[in-house]
Each structure stands twice: as C-alpha cells, then as structure tokens.
N, CA, C and O atoms as a DFTB+ gen file, in Angstrom:
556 C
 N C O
     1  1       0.840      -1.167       0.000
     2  2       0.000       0.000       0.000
     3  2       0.888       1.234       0.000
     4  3       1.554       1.475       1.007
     5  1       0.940       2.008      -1.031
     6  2       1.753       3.365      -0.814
     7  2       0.948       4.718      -0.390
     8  3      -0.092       5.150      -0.887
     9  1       1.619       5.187       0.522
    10  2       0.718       6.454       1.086
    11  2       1.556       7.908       0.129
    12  3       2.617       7.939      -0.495
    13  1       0.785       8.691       0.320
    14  2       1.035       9.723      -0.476
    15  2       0.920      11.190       0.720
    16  3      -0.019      11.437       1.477
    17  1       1.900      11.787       0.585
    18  2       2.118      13.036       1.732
    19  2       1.069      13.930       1.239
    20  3       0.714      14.036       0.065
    21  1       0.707      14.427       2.032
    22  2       0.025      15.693       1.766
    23  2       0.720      17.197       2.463
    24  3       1.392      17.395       3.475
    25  1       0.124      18.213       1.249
    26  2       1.091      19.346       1.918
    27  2       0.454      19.783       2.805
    28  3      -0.752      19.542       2.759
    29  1       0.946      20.545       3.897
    30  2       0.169      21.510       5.093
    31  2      -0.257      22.438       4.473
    32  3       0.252      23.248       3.698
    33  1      -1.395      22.249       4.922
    34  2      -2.747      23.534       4.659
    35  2      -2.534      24.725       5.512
    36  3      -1.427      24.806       6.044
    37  1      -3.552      25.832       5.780
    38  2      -3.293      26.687       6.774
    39  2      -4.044      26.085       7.985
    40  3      -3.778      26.510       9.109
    41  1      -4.774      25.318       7.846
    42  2      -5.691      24.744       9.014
    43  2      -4.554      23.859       9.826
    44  3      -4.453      23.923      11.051
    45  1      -3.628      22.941       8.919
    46  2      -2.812      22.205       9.750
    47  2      -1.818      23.001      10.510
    48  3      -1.472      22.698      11.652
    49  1      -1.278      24.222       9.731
    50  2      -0.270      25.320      10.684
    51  2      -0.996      25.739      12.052
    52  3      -0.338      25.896      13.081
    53  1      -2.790      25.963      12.000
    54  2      -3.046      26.897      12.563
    55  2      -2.533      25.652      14.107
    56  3      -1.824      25.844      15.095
    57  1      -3.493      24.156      13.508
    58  2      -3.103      22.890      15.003
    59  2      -1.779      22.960      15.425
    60  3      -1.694      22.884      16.651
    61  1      -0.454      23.107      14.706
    62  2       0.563      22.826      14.774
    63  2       0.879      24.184      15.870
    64  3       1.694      24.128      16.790
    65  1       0.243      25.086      15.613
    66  2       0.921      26.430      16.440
    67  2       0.523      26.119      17.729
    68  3       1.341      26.563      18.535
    69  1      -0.303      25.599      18.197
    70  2      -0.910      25.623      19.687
    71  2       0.690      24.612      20.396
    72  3       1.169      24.794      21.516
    73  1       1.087      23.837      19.590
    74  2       1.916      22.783      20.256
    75  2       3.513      23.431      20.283
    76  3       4.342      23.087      21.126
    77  1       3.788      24.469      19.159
    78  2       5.037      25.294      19.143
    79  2       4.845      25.998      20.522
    80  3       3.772      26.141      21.108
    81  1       6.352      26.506      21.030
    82  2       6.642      27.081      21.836
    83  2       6.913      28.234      21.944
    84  3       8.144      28.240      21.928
    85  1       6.538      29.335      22.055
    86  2       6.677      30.874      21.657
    87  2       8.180      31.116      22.143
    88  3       8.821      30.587      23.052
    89  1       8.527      32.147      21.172
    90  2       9.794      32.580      21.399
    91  2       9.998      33.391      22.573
    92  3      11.100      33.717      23.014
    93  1       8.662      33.757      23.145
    94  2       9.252      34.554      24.663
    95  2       9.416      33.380      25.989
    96  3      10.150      33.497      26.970
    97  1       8.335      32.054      25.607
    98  2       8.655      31.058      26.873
    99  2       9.780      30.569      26.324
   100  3      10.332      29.955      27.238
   101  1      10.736      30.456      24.903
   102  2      11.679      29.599      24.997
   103  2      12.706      30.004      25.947
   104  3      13.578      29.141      26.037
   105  1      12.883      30.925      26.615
   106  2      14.187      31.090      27.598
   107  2      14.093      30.771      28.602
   108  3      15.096      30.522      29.270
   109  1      12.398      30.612      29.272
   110  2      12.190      30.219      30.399
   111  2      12.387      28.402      30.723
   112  3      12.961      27.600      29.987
   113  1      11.939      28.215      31.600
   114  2      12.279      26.538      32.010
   115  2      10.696      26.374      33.134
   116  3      10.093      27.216      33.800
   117  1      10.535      25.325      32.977
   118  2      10.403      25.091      34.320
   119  2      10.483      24.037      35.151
   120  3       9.930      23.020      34.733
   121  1      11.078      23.963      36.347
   122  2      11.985      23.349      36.998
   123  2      11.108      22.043      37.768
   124  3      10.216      22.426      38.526
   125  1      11.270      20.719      37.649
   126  2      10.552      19.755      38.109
   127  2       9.864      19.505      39.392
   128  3      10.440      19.811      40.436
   129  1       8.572      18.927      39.414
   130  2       7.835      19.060      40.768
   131  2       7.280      18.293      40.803
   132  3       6.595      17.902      39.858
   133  1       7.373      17.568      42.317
   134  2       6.432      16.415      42.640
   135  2       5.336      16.887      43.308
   136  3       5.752      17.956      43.754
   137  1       4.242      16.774      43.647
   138  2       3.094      16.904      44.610
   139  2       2.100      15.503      44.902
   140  3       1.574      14.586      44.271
   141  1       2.221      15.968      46.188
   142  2       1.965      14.717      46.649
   143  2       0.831      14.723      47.994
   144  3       1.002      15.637      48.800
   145  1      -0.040      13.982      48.204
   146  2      -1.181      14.005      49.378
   147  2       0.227      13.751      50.719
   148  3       1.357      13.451      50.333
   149  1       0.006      13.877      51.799
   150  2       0.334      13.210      53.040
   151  2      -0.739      13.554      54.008
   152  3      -0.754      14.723      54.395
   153  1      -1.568      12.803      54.431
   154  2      -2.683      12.772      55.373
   155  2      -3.741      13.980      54.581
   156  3      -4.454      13.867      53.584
   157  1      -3.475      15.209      55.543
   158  2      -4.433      16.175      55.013
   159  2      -3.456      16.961      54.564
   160  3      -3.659      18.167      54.423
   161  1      -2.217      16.374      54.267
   162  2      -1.588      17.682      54.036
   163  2      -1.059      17.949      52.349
   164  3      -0.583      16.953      51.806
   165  1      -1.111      18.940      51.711
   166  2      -0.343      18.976      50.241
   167  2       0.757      18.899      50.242
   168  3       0.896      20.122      50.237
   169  1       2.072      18.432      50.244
   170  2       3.403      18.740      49.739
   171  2       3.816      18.716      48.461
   172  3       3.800      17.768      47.676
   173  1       4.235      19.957      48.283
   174  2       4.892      19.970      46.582
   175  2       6.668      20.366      47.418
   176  3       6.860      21.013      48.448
   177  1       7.662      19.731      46.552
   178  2       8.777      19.684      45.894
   179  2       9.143      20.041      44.987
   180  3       8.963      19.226      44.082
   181  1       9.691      21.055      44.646
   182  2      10.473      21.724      43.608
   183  2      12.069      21.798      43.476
   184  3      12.854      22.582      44.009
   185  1      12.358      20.459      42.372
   186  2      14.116      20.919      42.049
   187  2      14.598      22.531      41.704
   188  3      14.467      23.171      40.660
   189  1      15.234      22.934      43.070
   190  2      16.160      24.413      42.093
   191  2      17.261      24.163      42.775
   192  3      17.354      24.469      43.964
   193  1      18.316      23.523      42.042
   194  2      19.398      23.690      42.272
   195  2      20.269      24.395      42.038
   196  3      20.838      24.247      40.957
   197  1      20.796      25.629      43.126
   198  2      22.246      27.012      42.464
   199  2      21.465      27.708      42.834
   200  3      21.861      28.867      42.713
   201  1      20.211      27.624      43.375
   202  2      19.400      28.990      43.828
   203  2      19.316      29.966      45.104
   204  3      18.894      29.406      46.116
   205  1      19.442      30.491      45.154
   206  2      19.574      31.722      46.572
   207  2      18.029      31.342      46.882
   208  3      17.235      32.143      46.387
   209  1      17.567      30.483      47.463
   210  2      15.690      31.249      48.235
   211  2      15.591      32.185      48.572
   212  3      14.715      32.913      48.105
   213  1      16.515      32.646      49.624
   214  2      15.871      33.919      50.165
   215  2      15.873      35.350      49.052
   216  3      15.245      36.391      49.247
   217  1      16.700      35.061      47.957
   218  2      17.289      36.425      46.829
   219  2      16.086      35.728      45.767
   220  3      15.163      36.525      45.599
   221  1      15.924      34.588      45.115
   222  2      15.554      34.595      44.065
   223  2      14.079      33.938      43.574
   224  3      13.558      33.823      42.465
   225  1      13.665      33.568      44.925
   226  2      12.467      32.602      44.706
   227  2      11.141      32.923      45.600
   228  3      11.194      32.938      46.829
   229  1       9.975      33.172      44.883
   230  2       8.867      33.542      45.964
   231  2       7.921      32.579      45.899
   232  3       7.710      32.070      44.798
   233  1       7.059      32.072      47.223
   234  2       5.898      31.830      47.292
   235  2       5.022      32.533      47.563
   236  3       5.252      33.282      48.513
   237  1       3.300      32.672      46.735
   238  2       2.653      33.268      47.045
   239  2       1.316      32.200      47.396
   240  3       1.451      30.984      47.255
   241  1      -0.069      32.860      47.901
   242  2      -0.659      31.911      47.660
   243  2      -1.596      33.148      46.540
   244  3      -1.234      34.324      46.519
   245  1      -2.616      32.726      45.805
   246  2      -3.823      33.407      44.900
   247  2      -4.698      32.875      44.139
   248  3      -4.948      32.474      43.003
   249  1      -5.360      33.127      45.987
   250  2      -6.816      31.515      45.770
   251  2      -6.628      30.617      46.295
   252  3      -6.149      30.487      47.422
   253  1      -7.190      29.341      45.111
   254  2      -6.950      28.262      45.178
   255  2      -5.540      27.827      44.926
   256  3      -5.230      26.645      45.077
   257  1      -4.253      29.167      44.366
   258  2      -3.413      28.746      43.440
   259  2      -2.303      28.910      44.430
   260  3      -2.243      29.893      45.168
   261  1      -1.127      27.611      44.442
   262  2       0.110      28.126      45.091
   263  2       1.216      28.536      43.501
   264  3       1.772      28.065      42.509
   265  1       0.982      29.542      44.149
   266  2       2.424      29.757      42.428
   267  2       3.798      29.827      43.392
   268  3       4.143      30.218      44.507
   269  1       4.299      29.235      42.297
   270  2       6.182      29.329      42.945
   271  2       6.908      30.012      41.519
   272  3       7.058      29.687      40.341
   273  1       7.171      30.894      42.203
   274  2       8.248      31.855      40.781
   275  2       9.535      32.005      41.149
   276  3       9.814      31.546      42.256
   277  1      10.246      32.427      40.641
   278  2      11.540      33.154      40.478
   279  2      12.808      32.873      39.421
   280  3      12.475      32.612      38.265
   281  1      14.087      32.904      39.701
   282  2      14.689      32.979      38.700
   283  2      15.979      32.188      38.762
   284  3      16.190      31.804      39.912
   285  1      16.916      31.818      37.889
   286  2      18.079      30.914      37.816
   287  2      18.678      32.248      37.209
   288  3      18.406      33.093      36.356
   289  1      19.464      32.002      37.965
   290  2      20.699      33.453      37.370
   291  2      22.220      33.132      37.269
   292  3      23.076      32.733      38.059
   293  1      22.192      33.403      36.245
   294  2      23.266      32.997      34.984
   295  2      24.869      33.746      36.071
   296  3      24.843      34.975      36.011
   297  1      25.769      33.347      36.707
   298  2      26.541      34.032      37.511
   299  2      28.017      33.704      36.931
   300  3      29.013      34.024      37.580
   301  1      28.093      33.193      35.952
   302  2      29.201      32.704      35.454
   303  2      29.667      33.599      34.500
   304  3      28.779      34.420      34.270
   305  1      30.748      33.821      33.791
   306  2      31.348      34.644      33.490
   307  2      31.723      33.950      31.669
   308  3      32.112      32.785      31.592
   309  1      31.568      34.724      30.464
   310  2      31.454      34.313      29.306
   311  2      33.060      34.165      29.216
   312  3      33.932      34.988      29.494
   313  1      33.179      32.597      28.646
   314  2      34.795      32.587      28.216
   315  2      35.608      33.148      27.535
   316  3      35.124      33.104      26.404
   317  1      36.800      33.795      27.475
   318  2      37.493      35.002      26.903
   319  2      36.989      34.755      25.184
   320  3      36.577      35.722      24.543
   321  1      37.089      33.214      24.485
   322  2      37.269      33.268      23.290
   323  2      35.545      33.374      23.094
   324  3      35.160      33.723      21.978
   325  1      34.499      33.078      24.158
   326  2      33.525      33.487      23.333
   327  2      32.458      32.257      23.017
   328  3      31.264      32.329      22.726
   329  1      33.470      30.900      23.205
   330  2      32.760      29.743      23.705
   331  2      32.315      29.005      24.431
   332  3      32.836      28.914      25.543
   333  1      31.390      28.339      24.157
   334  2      30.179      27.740      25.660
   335  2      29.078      26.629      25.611
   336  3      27.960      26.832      25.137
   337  1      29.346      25.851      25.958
   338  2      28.289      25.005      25.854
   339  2      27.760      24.535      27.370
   340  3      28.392      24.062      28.315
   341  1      25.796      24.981      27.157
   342  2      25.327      24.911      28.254
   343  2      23.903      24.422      28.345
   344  3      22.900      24.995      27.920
   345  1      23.985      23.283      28.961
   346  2      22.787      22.052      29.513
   347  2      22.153      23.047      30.686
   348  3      20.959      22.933      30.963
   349  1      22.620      23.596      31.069
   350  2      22.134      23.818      32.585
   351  2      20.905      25.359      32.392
   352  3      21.350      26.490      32.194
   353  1      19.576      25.100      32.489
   354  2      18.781      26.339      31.936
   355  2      18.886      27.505      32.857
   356  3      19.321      27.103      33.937
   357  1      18.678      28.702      32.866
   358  2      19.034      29.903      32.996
   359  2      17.457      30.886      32.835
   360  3      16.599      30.550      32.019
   361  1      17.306      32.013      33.681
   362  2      15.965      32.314      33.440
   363  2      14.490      32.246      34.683
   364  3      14.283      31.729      35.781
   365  1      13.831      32.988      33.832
   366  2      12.506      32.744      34.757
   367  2      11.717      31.391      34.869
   368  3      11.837      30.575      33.955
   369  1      10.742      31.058      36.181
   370  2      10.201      30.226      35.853
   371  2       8.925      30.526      36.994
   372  3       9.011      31.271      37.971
   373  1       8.093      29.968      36.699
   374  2       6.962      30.212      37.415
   375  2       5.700      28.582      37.427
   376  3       5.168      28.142      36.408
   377  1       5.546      28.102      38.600
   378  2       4.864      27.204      38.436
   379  2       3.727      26.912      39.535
   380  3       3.934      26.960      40.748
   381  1       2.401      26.578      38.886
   382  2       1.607      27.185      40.172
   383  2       0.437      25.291      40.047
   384  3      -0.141      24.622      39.190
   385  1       0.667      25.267      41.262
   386  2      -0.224      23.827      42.120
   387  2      -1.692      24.213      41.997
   388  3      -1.900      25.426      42.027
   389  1      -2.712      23.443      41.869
   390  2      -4.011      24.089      41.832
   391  2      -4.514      23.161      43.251
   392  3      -4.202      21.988      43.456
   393  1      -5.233      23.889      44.005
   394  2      -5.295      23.632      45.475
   395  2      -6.638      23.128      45.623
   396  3      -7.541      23.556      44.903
   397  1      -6.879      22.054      46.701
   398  2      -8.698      21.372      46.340
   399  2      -9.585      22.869      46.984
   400  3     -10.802      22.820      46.806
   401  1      -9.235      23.697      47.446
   402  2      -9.808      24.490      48.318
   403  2      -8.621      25.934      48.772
   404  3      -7.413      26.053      48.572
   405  1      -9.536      26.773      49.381
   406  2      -9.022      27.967      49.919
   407  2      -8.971      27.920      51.346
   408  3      -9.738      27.915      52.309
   409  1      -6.970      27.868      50.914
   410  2      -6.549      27.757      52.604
   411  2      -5.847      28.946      53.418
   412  3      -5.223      29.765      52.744
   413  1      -5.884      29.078      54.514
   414  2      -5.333      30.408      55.201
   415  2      -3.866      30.381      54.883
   416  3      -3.349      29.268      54.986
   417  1      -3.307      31.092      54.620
   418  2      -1.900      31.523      54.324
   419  2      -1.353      30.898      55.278
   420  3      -0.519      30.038      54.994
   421  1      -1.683      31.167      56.667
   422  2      -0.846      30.675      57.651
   423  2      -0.888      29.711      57.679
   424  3      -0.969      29.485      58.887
   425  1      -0.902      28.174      56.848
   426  2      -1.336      26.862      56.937
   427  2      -0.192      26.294      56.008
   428  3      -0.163      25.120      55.638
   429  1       0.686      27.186      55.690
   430  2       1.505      27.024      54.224
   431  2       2.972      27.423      54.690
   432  3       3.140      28.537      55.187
   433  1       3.980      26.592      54.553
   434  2       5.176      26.668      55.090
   435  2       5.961      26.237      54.112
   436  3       5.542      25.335      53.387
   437  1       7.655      26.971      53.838
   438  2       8.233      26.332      53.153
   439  2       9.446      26.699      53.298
   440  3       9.915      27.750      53.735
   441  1      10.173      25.302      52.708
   442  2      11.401      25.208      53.406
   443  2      12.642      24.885      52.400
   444  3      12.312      24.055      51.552
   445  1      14.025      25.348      52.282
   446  2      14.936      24.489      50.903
   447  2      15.963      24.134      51.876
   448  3      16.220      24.639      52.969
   449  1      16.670      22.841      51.043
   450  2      17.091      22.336      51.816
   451  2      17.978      21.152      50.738
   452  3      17.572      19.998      50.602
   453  1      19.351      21.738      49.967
   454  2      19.878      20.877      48.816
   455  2      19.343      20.667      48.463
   456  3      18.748      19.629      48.753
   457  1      18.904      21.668      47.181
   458  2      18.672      22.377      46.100
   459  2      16.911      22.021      46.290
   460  3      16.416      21.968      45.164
   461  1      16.404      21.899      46.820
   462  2      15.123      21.225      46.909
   463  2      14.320      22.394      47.944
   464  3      14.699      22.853      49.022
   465  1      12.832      22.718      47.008
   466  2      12.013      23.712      47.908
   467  2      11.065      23.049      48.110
   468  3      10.448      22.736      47.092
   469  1      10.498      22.525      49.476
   470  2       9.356      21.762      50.071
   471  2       8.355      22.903      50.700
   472  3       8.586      23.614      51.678
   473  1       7.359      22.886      50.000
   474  2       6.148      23.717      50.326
   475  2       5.106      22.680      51.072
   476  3       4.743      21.630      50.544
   477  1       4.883      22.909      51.746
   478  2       3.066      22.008      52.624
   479  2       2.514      23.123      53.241
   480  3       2.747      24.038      54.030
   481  1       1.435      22.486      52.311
   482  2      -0.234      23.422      52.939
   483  2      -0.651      22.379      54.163
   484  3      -0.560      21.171      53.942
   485  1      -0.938      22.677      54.971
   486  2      -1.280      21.904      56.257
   487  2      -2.784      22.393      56.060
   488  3      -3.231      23.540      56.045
   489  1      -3.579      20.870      55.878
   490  2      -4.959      21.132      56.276
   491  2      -5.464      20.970      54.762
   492  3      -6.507      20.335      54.609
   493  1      -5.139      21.231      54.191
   494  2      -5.466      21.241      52.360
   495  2      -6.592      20.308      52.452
   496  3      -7.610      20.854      52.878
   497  1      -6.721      18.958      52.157
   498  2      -7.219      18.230      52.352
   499  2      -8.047      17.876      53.289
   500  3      -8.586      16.792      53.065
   501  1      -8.348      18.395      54.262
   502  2      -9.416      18.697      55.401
   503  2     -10.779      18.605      54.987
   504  3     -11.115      19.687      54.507
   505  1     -11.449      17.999      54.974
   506  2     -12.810      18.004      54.875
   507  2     -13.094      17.918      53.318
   508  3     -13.968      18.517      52.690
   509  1     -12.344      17.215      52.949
   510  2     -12.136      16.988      51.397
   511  2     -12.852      15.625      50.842
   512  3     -12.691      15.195      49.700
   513  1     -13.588      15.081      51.745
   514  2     -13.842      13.666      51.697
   515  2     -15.352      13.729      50.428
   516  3     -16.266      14.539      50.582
   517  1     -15.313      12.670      49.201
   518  2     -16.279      12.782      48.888
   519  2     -17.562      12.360      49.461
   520  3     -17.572      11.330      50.135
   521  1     -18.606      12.998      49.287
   522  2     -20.015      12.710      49.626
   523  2     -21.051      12.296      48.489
   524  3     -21.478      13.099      47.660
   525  1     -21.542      10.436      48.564
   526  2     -22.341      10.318      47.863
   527  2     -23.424      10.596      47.464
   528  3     -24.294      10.375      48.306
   529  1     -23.815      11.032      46.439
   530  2     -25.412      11.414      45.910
   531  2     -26.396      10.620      45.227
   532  3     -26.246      10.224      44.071
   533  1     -27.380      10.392      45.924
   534  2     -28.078       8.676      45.555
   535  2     -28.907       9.663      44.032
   536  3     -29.398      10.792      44.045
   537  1     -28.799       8.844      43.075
   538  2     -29.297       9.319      41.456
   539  2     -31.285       8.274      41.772
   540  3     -31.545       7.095      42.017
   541  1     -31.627       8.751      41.699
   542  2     -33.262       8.716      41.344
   543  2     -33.539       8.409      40.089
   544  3     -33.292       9.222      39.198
   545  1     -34.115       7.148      39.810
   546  2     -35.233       7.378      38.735
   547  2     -36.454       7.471      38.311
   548  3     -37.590       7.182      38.689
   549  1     -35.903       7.974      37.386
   550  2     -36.955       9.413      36.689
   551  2     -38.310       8.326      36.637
   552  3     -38.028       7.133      36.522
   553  1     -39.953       8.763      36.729
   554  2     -40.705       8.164      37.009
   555  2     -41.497       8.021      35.638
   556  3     -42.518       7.336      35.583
C-alpha cells in the first residue's frame, strides 16, 4: 500500500501552532515538581538547584493557586574566546499547584534544603472527603 504526503494547509499550521513554543517562553524553564497528598496535608517539591531562596524565589498563595516563581541566574562569566556550551537552563520560571480548596496563608510553610524547595499546605485536604449522591429514577 503506498501512502502519499500531503502538503500543510493553513488549518494544519493553525493545530501545529498551539503545540510550538513561543519565542518569549523559549528562555524560560520550568523546573521539576512532585506533589503529593500526606494525610491532610499537600506537599509539593520543587528541584532548584544554584538557587539563593531567600534572593531569588517567591511563594505566594492566589486563591486556590500556590504559584512558585523566580529565577536561575546565569553568575558565570562568558569565556574570553567566546565559547560555551550549556545544559544547565538559565531564566525565569513560574509554576503554580491548583489547590482542592481555599486555605489560610498561615497553613503554608516552606522550606529548601539541597537544592530542593518543600512547600506544605497543612490542612489542604481537610474536609475533602467525597459525599455520595443517591441518582433517582426518573418516574
């Protein structure tokens, strides 16, 4: 059976653009995270390794949302001739947990500790339990 290519239309560019990466997020990163239940509590983990917390990294809460932002800053010095090769990303990053509920600020602690930022919402999960709803039929 031989298949035959077809050229891209503008309809296929328009699908293809949603999955490209804009040239203003390509500099950014964002840096890996686990989240995880423990009892009632949320813990998220965030790899930033080389990072100052107290200079370069904020938690906020807004809402339901924990966002974690800040920045990897490039501190190294460009080699005299001008060459460089670099794995290691550089830049903003911003990454935000979506929370089952709205919790008091003061319930939210966080801590780094080699290269690792441990956030827990204490209580998150509190009264989070589902409740069944008996379905009726219709008569």
């Amino acid at each position: 059976m031989s298949r035959t290519l077809v050229p891209y239309t503008d309809v296929d560019r328009l699908f293809r653009s949603f999955w490209d990466v804009p040239a203003a997020r390509a500099a950014t990163y964002a840096p890996a995270a686990d989240v995880s239940r423990d009892g009632d509590d949320l813990v998220a983990r965030f790899d930033l390794p080389g990072i100052d917390p107290e200079q370069d990294v904020t938690v906020e809460l807004e809402g339901r949302k924990l966002v974690v932002r800040g920045e990897r800053q490039d501190t190294r010095e460009q080699d005299g001739d001008g060459r460089r090769v670099r794995e290691v990303r550089y830049g903003g990053f911003r990454r935000i947990v979506t929370l089952p509920g709205v919790v008091d600020p003061a319930a939210v602690s966080a801590t780094y500790d080699a290269g690792v930022l441990t956030v827990t919402v204490a209580g998150a999960y509190s009264g989070s339990n589902p409740t069944r709803i008996e379905v009726a039929r219709a008569a």
